[in-house]
Residue frames as qw, qx, qy, qz and C-alpha x, y, z in Angstrom:
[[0.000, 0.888, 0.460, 0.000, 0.00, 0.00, 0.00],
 [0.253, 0.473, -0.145, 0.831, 1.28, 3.83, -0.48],
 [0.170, -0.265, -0.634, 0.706, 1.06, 6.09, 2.16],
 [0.365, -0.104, -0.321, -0.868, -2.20, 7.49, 0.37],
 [0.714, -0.255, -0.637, -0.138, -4.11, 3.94, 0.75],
 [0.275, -0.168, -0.758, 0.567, -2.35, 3.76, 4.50],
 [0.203, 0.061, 0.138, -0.968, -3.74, 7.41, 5.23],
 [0.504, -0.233, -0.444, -0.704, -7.30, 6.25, 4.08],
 [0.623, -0.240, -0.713, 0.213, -7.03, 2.72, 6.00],
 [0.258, -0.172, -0.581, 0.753, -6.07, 4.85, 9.39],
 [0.241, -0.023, -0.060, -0.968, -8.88, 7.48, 8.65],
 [0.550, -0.306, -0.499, -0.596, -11.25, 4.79, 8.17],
 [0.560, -0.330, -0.741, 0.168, -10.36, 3.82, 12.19],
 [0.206, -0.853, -0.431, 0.208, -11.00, 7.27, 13.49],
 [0.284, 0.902, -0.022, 0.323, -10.89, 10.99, 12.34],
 [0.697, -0.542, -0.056, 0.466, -7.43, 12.39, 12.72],
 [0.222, 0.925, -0.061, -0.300, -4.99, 14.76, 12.67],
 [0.800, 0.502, -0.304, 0.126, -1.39, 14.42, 10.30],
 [0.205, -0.654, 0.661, -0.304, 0.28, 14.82, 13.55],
 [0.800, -0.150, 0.283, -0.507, -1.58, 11.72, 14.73],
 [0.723, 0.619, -0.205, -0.227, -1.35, 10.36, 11.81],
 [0.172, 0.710, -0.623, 0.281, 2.43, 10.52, 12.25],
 [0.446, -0.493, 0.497, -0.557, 2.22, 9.15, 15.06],
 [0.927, 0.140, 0.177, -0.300, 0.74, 5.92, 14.03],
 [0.689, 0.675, -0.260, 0.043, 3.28, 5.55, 11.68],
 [0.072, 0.728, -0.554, 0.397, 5.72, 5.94, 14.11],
 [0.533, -0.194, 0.631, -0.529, 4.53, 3.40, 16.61],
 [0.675, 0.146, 0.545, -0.476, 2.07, 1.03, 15.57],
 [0.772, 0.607, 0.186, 0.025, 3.07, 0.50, 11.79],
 [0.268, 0.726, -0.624, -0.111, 7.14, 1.73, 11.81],
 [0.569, -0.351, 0.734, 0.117, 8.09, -2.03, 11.93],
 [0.513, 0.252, 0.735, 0.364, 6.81, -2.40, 8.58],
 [0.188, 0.857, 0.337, 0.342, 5.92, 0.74, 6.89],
 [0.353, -0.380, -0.104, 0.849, 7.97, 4.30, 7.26],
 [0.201, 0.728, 0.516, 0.404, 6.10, 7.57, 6.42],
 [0.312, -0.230, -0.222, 0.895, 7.53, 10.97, 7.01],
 [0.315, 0.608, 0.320, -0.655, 5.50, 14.37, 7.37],
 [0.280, 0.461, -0.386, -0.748, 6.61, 15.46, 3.60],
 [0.191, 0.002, -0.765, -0.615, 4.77, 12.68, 2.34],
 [0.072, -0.371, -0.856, 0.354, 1.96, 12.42, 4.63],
 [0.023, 0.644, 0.238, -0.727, 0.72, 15.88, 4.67],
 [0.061, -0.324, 0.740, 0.586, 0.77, 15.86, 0.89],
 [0.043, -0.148, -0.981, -0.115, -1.19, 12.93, 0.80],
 [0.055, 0.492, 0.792, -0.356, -3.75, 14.57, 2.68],
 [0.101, 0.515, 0.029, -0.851, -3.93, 17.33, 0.77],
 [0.270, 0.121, -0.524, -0.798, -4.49, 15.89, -2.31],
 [0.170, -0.320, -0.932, 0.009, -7.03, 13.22, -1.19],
 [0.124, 0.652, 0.436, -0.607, -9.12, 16.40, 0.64],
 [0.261, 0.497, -0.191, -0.805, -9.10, 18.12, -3.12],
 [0.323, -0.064, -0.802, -0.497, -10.09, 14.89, -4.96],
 [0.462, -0.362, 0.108, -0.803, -12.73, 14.37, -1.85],
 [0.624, 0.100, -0.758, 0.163, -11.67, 11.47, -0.37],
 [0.497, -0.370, -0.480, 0.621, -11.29, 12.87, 3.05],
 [0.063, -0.927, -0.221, -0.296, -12.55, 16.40, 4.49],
 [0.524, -0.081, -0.411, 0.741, -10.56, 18.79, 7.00],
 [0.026, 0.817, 0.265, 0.511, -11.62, 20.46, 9.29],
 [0.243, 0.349, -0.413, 0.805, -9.89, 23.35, 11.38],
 [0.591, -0.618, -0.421, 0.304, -9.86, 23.11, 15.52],
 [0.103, 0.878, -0.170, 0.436, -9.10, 26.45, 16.74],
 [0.729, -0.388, -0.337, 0.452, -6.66, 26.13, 19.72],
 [0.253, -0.964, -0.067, 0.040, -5.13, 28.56, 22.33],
 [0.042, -0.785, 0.513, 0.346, -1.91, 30.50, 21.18],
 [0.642, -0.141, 0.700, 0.280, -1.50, 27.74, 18.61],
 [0.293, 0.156, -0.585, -0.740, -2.04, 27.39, 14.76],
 [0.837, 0.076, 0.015, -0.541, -5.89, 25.88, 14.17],
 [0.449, -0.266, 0.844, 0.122, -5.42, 21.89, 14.34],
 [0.618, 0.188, -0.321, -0.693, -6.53, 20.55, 11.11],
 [0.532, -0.015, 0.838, -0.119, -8.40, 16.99, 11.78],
 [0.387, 0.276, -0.645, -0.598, -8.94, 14.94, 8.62],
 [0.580, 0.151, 0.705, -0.380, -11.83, 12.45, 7.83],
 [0.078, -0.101, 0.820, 0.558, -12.81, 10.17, 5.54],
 [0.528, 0.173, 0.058, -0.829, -15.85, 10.71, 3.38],
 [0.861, 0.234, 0.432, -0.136, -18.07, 7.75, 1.83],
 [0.678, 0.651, -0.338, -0.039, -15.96, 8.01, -1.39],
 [0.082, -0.763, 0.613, -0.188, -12.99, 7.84, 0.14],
 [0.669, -0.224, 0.683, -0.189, -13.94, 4.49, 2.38],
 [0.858, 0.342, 0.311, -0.224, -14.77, 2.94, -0.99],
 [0.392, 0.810, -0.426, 0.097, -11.64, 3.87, -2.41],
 [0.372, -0.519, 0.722, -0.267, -10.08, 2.01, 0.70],
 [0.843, 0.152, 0.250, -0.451, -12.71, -0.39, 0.14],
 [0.641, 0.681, -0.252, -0.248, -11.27, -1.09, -3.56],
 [0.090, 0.729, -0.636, 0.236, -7.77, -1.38, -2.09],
 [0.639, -0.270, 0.633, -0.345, -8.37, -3.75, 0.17],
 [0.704, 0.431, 0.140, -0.547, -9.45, -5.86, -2.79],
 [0.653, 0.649, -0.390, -0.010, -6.59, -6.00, -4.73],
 [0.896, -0.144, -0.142, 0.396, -3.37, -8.34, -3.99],
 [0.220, -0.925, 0.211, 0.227, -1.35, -6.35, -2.11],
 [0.549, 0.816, -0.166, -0.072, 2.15, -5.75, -3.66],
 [0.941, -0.052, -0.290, 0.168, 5.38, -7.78, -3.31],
 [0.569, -0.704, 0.030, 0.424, 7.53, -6.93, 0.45],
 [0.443, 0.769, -0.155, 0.433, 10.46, -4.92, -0.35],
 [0.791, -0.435, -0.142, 0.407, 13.26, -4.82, 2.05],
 [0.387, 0.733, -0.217, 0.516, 15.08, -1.71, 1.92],
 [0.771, -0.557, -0.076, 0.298, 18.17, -1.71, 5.19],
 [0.042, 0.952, -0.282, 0.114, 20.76, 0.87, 5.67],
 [0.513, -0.675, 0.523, -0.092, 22.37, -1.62, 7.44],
 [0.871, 0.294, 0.326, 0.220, 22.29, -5.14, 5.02],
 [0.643, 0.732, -0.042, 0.221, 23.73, -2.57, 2.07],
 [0.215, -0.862, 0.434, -0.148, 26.51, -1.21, 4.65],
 [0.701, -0.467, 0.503, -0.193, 27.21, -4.64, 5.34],
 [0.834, 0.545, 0.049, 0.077, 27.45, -5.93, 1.64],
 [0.537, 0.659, -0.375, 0.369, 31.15, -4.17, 1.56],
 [0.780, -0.625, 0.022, -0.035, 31.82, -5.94, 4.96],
 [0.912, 0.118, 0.079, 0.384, 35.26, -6.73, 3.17],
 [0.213, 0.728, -0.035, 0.651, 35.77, -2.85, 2.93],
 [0.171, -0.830, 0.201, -0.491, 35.83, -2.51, 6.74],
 [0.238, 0.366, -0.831, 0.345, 37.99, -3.51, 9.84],
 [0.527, -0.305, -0.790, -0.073, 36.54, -6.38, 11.51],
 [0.113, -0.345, -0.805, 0.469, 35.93, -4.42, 14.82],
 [0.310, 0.177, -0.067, -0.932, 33.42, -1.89, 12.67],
 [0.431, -0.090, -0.864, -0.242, 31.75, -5.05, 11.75],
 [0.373, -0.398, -0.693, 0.471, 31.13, -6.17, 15.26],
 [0.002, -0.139, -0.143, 0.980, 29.93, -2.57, 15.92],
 [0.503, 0.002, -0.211, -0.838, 27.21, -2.66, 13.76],
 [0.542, -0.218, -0.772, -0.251, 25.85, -5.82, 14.29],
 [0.313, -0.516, -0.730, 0.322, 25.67, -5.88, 17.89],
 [0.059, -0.210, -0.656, 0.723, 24.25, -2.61, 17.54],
 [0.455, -0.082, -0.653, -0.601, 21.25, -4.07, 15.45],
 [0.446, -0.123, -0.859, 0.222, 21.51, -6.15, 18.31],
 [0.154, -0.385, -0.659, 0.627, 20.68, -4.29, 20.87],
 [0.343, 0.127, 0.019, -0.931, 17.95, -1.90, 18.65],
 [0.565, -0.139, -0.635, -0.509, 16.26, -4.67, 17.59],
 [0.384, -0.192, -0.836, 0.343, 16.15, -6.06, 21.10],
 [0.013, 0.197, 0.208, -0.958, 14.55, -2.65, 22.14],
 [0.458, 0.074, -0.266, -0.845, 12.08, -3.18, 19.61],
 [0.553, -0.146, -0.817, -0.069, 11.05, -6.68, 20.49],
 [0.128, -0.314, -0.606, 0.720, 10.63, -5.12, 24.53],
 [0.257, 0.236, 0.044, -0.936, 8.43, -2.30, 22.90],
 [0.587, -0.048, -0.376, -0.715, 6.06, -4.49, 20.93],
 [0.471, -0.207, -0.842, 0.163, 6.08, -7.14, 23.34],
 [0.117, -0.266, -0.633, 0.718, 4.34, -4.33, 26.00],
 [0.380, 0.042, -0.087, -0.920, 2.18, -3.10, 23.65],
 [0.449, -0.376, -0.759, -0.285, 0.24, -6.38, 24.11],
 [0.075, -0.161, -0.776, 0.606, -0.92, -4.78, 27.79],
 [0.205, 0.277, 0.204, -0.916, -3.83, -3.24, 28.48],
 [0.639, 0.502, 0.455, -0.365, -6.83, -3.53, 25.95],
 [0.063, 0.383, -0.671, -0.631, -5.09, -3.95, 22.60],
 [0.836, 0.273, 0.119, -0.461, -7.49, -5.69, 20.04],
 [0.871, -0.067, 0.486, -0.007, -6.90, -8.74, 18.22],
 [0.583, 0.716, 0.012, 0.384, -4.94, -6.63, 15.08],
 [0.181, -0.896, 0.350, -0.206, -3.18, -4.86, 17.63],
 [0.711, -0.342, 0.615, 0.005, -1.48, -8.30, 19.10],
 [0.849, 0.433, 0.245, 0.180, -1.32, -9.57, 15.51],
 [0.279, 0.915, -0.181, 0.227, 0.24, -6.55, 14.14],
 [0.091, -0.903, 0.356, -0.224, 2.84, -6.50, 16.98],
 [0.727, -0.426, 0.538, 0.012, 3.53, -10.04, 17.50],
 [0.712, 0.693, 0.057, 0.099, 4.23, -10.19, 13.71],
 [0.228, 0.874, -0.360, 0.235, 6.79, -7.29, 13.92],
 [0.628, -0.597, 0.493, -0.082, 8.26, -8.91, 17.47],
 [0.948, -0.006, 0.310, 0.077, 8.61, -12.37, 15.65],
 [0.544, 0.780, 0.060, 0.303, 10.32, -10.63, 12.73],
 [0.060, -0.785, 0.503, -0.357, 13.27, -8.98, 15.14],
 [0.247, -0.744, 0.609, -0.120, 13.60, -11.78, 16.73],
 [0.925, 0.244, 0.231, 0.178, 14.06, -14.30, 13.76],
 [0.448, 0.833, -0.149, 0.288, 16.53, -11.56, 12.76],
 [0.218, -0.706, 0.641, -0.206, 18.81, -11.14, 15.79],
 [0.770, -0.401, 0.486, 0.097, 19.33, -14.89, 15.78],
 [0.821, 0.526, -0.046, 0.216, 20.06, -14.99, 12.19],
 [0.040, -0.930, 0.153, -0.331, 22.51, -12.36, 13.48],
 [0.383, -0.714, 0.567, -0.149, 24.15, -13.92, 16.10],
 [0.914, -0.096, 0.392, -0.040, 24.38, -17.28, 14.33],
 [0.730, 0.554, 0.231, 0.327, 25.98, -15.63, 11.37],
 [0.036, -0.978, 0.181, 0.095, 28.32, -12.82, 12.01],
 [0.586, -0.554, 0.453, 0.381, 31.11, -14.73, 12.12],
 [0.703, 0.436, 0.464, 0.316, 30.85, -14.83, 8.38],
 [0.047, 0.974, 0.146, 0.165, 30.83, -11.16, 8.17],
 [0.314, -0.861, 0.396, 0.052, 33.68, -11.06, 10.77],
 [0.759, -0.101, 0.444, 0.466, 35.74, -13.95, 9.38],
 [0.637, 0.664, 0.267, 0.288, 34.88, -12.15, 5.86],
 [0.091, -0.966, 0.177, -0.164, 36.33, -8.45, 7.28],
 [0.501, -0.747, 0.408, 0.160, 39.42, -9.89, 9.00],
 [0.788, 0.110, 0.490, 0.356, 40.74, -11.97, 5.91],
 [0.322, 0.909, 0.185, 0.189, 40.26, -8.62, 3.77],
 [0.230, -0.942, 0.236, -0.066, 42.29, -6.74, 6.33],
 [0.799, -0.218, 0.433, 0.355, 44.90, -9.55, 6.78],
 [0.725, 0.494, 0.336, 0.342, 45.30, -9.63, 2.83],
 [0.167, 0.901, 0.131, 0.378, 45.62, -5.73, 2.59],
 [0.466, -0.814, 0.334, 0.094, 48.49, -5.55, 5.74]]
């Protein structure tokens, strides 16, 4: 889904604003989906001029008006639509895999650096969606987050069962090159 379709999907579970919005994005959907303001805020604009979604302005004290956005009957049917189709095949994009591709380019204890500290952000993130099962979460909430959980922590053992490849791969480079 784009972050058009998301934006509809989240609108269709309760009027917000693009802070919010954010928010969501940030939390509840950044294990599998990243969506910054400049493409959120966008979104909503054009979806409110094709009439997908309305906005309308909260006045607040010493602030700028909040705009909250909602989705109109088009809109939901537009979602609707979406839903419909086969969704599109994962993509993996990692700052860290592609860094790691020219593992031969660095010295085996920058290696070790970065993995274990994958290690310990992914462990952070496995503590954070593992608490988000307290309280009254629904039965997508616990999906959603034991998904993302399982997903960090099939990764950190790949991780710790495999580095030494990486590090065998980095110190043979360096050897060669002394």
């Amino acid at each position: 889904m784009d972050i058009r379709t998301l934006c509809l999907g989240l609108l269709t579970m309760r009027d917000s604003t693009g802070y919010e919005i954010k928010k969501t994005f940030e939390q509840d959907l950044s294990h599998f989906y990243d969506a910054s303001f400049g493409s959120i805020y966008p979104a909503l604009t054009k979806m409110t001029e094709e009439k997908l979604v309305t906005c309308t302005e909260q006045a607040q004290d010493g602030r700028p008006d909040k705009k909250v956005y909602s989705i109109t009957p088009t809109g939901r049917m537009v979602f609707l639509d979406a839903l419909a189709r086969e969704p599109r095949k994962d993509r993996i994009r990692s700052e860290f895999l592609a860094m790691l591709m020219f593992a031969d380019l660095m010295a085996p204890s920058r290696v070790a650096h970065l993995i274990d500290s994958r290690i310990r952000e992914l462990d952070t993130k496995i503590d954070d969606l593992d608490g988000c099962h307290e309280g009254e979460a629904s039965n997508v909430d616990r999906f959603m987050h034991g998904f993302g959980a399982a997903v960090y922590r099939a990764e950190r053992e790949y991780l710790n069962e495999n580095r030494h490849l990486l590090e065998a791969q980095a110190l043979m480079a360096n050897t060669a090159a002394d």
